[in-house]
N, C-alpha and C positions, 0 to 999 in steps of 0.2 A: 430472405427479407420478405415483406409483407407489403400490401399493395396501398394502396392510398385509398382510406374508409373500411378498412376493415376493423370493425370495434374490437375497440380495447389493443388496441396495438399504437405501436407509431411510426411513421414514414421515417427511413432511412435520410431524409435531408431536413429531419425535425432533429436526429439523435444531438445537432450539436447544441442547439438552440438547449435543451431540456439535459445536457451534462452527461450527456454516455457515450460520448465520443473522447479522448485525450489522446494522450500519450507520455513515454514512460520518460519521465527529465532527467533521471537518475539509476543508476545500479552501484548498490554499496554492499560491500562485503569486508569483511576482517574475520584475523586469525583467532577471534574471540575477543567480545566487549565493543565496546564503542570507544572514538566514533570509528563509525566502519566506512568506507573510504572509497571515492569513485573508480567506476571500471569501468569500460565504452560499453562489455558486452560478456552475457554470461552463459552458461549453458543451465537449466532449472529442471531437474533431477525431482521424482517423486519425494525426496527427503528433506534437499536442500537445493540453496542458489550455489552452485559451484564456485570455489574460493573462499565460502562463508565457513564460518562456525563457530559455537558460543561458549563461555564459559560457563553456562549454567545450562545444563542438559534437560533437567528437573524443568524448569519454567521455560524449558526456550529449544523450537527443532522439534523434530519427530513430524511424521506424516502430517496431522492437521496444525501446524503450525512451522510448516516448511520454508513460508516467507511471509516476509511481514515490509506491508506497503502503506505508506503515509502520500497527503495531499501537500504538495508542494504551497499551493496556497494558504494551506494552514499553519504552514513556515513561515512564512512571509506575515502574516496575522501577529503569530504569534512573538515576531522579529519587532513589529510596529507596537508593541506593549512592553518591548525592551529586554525580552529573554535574549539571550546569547546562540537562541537553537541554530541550527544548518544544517543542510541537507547531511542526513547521514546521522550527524550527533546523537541520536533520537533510537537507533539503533535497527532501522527500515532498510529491508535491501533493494528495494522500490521505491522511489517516489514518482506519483506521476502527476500528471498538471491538465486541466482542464478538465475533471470527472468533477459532477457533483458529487461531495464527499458524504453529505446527507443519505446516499443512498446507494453508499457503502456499507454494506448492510450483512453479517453473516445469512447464509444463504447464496448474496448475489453472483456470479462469476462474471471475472474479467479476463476476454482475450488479451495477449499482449504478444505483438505483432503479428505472423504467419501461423506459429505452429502453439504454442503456449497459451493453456486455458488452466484458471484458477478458480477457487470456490471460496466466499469468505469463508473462515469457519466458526472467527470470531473476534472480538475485541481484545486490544491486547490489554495486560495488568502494566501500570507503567513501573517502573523500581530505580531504587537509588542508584543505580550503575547510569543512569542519565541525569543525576541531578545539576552536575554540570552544564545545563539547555537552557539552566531557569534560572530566573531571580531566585534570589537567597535558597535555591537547590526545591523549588516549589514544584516538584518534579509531578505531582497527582494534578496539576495542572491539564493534564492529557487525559488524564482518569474518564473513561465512560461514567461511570457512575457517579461524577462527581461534576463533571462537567459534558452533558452528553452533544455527542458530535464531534469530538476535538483529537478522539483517540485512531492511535495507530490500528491496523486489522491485523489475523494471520489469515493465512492461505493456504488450501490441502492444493495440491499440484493434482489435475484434471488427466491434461496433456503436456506431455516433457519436451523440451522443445530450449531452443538458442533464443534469448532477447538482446536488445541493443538499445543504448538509449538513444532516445527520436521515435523508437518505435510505436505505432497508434495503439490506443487501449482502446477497447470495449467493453465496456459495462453493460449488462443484463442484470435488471434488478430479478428478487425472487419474485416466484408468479408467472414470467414473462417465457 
């Protein structure tokens, strides 16, 4: 950690104020497809979140797309405009709660608890195996490109490691 005044940085008792402090609300995993379905706690494998796995290989898994984490709060947003979403639905083996999500950002990495370091690697494409989240199946609702800020990330796995949910996130945006 870094001391108080040193430019261009920020005091560890700012992180929470400015959204890089959270933690992880959720771990979802299924045997392929959505929704994928809460667990206390998982083990996160260079590949994958153990228990997980997808029906579409092609678009989904493989090293820089090993986990895919959404903001909880953009649940709940997206719940107040009357989609049907829920933790999991959405096809995220992470959700966590209290990161600004703005700055979720491929590049940035996020600890998540003791041993487990991730790197975004990028925005996810949303597709109709979620259309069931949305009103009348308006599933591009998520869409980077379409609506930016709103989408799910993937994750290349840093460091392998056990998460649980409760556990604190950290976020490092890039640069930092």
């Amino acid at each position: 950690m870094t001391s108080v005044g040193e430019p261009g940085r920020v005091h560890p008792m700012e992180w929470l104020d400015k959204g890089l402090i959270g933690r992880i609300r959720s771990i979802n995993v299924s045997r392929g497809g959505v929704p994928k379905k809460p667990v206390t706690d998982s083990l996160v494998t260079r590949s994958s979140v153990v228990g997980d796995a997808q029906d579409d290989t092609k678009h989904h898994g493989g090293p820089d797309r090993a986990v895919s984490l959404y903001s909880f709060e953009l649940i709940r947003s997206l719940q107040k405009e009357g989609h049907p979403i829920d933790i999991g639905t959405a096809g995220e083996n992470v959700t966590v709660e209290g990161v600004n999500w703005e700055l979720v950002v491929p590049g940035a990495r996020i600890r998540c608890g003791d041993e487990v370091e991730l790197e975004v690697s990028s925005f996810t494409n949303p597709c109709k195996t979620i259309k069931g989240s949305f009103i009348d199946g308006r599933f591009r609702r998520i869409s980077q490109l379409i609506h930016p800020g709103w989408s799910r990330v993937y994750a290349r796995v840093l460091s392998e490691g056990r998460i649980s949910v409760g556990d604190r996130i950290q976020l490092i945006p890039p640069g930092r």
